[in-house]
C-alpha positions in Angstrom: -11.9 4.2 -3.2 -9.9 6.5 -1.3 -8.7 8.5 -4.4 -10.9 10.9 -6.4 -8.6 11.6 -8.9 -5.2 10.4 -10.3 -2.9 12.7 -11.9 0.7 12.5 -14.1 3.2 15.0 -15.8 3.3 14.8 -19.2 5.8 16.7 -21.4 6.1 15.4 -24.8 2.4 16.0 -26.3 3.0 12.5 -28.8 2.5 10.8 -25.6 -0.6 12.1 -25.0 -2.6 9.8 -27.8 -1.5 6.4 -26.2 -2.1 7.8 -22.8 -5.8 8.6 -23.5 -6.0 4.7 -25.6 -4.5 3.1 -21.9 -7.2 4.6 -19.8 -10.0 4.5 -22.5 -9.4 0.6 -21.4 -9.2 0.7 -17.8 -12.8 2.2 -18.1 -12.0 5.4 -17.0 -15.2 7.9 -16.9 -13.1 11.6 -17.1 -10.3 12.5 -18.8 -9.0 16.1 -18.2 -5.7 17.8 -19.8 -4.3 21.2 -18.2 -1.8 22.8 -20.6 0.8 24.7 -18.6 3.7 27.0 -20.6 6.5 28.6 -19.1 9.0 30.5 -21.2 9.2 27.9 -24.6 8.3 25.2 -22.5 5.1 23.6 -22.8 3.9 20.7 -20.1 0.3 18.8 -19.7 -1.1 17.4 -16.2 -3.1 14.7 -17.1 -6.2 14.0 -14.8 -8.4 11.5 -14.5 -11.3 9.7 -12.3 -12.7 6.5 -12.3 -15.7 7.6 -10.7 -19.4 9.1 -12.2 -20.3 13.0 -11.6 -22.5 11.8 -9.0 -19.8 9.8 -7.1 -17.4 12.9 -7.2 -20.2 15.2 -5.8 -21.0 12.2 -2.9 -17.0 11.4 -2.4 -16.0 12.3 1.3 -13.0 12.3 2.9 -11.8 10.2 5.8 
């Protein structure tokens, strides 16, 4: 796999729940949500990896 980890912009939070169902069953193994506010505006970055802690810490790059 030459990704570690995938990421999207998400700015309605209602989408998150259906987000987290769709990669629950793709078998992803971490889900991470970073919360980012500017002025009234509030956006997510939604991360996540298909790989295990020990395949993160053994990725490499090309």
């Amino acid at each position: 796999m030459q990704c570690l980890w995938f990421t999207t912009l998400v700015s309605k939070k209602e989408n998150l729940a259906s987000l987290y169902k769709t990669l629950n069953k793709v078998n992803v193994v971490e889900v991470k949500t970073i919360d980012m506010a500017q002025g009234q505006k509030t956006s997510r970055i939604l991360a996540w990896t298909f790989q295990s802690e020990t395949q993160q810490k053994n990725w490499k790059f090309d």
